[in-house]
C-alpha positions in Angstrom: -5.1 4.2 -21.8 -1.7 2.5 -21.3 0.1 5.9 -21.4 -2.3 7.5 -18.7 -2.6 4.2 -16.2 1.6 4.5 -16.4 1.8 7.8 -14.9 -0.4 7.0 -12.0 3.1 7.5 -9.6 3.3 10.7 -11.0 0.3 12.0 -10.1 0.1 10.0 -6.7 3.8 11.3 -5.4 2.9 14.9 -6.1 -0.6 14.8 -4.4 -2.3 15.6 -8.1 -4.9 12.4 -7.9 -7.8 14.5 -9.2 -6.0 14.8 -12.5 -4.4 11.5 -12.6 -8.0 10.3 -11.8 -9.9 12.5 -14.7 -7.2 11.2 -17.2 -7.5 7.7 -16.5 -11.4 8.0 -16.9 -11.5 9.9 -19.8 -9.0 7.3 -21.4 -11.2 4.4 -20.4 -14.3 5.5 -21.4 -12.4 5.9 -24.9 -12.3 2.3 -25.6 -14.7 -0.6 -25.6 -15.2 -2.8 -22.2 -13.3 -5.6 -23.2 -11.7 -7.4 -20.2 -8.2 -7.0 -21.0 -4.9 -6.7 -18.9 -4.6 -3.2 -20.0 -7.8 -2.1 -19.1 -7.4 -4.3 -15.3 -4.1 -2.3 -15.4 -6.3 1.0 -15.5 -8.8 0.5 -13.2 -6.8 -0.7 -10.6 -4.9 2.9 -11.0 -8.4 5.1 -11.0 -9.1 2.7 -8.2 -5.3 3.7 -6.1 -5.3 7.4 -7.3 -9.2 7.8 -5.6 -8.6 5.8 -2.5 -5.8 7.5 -2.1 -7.5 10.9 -2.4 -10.2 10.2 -0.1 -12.7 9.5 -2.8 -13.2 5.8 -1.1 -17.0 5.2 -3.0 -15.2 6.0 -6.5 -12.1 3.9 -5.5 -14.3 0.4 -4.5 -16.7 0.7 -7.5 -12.8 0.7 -9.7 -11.5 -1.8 -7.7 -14.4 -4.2 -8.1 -14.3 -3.7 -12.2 -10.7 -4.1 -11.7 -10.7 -7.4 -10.3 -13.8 -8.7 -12.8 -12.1 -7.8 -15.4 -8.3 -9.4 -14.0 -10.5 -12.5 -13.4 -11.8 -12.4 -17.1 -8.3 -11.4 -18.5 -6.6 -14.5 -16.1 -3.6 -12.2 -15.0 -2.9 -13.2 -10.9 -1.0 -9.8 -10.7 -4.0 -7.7 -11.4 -5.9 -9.6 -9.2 -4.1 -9.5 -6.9 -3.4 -5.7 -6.9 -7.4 -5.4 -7.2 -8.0 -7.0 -3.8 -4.9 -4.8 -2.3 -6.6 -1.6 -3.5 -10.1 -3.4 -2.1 -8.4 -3.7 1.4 -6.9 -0.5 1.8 -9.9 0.8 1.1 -11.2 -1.0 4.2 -8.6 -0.1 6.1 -8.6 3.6 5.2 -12.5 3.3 5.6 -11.6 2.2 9.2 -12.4 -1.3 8.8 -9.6 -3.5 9.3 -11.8 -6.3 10.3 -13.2 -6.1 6.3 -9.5 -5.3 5.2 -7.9 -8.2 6.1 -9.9 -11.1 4.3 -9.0 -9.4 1.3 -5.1 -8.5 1.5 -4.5 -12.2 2.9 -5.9 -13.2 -0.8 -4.1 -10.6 -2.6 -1.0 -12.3 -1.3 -2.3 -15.7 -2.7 -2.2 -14.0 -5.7 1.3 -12.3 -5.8 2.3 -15.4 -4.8 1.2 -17.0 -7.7 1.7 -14.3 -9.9 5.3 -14.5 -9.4 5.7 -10.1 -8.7 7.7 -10.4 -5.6 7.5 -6.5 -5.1 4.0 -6.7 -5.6 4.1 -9.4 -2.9 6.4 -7.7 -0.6 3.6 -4.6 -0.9 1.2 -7.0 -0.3 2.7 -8.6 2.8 3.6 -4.8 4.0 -0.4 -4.1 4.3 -1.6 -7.2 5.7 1.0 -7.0 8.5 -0.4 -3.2 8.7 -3.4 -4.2 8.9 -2.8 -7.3 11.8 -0.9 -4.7 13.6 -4.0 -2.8 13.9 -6.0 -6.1 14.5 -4.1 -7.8 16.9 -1.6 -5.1 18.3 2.3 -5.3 18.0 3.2 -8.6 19.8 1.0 -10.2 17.0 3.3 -12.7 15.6 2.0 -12.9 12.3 2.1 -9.2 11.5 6.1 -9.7 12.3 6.5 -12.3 10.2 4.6 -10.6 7.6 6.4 -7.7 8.0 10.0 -9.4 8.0 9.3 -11.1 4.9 8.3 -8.5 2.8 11.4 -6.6 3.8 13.2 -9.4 2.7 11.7 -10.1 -0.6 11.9 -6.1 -1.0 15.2 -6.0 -0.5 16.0 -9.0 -2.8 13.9 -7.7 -5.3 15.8 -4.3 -5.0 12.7 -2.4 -5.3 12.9 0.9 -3.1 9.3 1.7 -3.2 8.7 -2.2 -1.8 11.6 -1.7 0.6 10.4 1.6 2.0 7.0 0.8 2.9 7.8 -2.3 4.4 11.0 -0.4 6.4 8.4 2.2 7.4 5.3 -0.6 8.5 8.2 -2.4 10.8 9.2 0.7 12.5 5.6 1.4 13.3 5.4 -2.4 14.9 8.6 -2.7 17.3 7.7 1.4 17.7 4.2 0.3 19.4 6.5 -2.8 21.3 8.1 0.1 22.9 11.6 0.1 21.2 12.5 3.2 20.1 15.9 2.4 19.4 15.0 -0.2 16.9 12.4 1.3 15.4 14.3 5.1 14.6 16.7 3.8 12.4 14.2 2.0 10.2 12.9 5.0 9.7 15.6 6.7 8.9 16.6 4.5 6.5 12.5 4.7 4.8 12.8 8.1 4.8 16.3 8.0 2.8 14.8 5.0 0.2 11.7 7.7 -0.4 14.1 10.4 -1.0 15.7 8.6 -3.8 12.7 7.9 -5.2 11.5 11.9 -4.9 8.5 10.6 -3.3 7.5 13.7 -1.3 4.1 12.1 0.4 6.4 9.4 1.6 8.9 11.4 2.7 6.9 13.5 5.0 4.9 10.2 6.3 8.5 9.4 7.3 9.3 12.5 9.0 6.0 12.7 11.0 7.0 9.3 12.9 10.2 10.5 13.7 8.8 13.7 14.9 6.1 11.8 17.3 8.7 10.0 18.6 11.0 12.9 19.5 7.9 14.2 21.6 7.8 11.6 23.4 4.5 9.6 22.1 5.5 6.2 22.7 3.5 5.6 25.3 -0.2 6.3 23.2 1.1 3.9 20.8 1.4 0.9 23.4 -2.0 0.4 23.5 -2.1 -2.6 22.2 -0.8 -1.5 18.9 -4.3 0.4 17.8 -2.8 4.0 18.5 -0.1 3.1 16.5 -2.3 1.9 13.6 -4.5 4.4 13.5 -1.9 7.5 14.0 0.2 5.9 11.0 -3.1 5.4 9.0 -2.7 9.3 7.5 0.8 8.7 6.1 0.4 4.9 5.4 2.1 4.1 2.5 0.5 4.2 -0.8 0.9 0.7 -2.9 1.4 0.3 -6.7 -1.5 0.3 -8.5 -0.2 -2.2 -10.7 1.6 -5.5 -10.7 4.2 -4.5 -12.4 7.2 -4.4 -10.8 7.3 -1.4 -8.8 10.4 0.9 -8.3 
């Protein structure tokens, strides 16, 4: 179970989440139901690798064992990566509204859990998520957003630092300033090369094509556009705690 829930970036970067999801199943349903961090570890990766392969009933039934069993197991990191996976499920599901009670807890919990990538992730998809709440003058989502860059940054985790390079550009993109926004991109699209993270990589590439054609102005409504353009290459978070890359 330990061996299959640690390949879950494997799977998720080349696109093979049926696998990674029949692996992980197969490996929990292989030992007992005993609320250990291992098994959180797992479900929360089942949980990821479905959400993020559209399978969003699968995903929320994993997440919810996921965080039972965290809360059983008392690690704040599993916890807290349970309630991340339960909010992008919302916000994948097109419910930011339900997605944002549940990512502003999962950053309680990083925060207590002490995983500052897992909290820089964390910030990244709650000021996602406020940008498509609230629009990009929201002040919150910035501060959010500049935070997690910082902590990503600190941390030196690239996967941390390119989400939350990518999520920025998105929010000064949708102010209307291309000219900050291009070179954050850039720079997310360089920090998923390194990491051979090809979803990422094209997620990257599709902004930077939009705004070559000129599509600023859809994504000035009030942020939403923006939001809900980006919400077919937002970034995929770490199904575990554990100090991602």
């Amino acid at each position: 179970m330990r061996c299959s829930a640690g390949l879950f970036r494997f799977w998720e970067r080349r696109g093979h989440f049926q696998e990674g999801c029949a692996w992980l199943e197969r490996a929990l349903r292989g030992v007992p139901e005993t609320p250990t961090a291992e098994r959180g570890w797992a479900l929360n990766a089942l949980a990821f690798l479905c959400w993020r392969g559209g399978d969003t009933q699968r995903a929320r039934a994993a997440a919810q064992q996921a965080l039972s069993v965290a809360r059983a197991a008392g690690e704040p990191r599993d916890v807290a990566q349970a309630l991340l996976n339960l909010g992008m499920i919302a916000y994948v599901g097109n419910a930011p509204n339900l997605a944002l009670p549940y990512l502003e807890e999962s950053v309680a919990e990083a925060r207590q859990g002490g995983n500052v990538p897992q909290l820089s992730l964390a910030l990244t998809f709650l000021g996602r998520t406020r940008l498509w709440l609230e629009g990009p003058f929201d002040r919150r989502a910035r501060l959010a957003l500049d935070e997690s860059l910082d902590l990503a940054r600190a941390a030196r985790s690239l996967y941390a630092t390119g989400h939350a390079l990518a999520t920025l550009g998105d929010l000064v993109w949708g102010q209307g300033d291309t000219r900050q926004a291009l070179p954050l991109w850039r720079e997310a699209t360089e920090v998923r090369a390194r990491l051979t993270d090809r979803r990422g990589i094209a997620g990257c590439l599709e902004r930077l094509a939009l705004s070559r054609r000129g599509s600023r102005v859809r994504l000035r409504r009030g942020g939403r556009a923006c939001a809900r353009t980006n919400q077919r290459v937002a970034p995929a978070p770490s199904p575990s705690g554990r100090g991602p890359g």
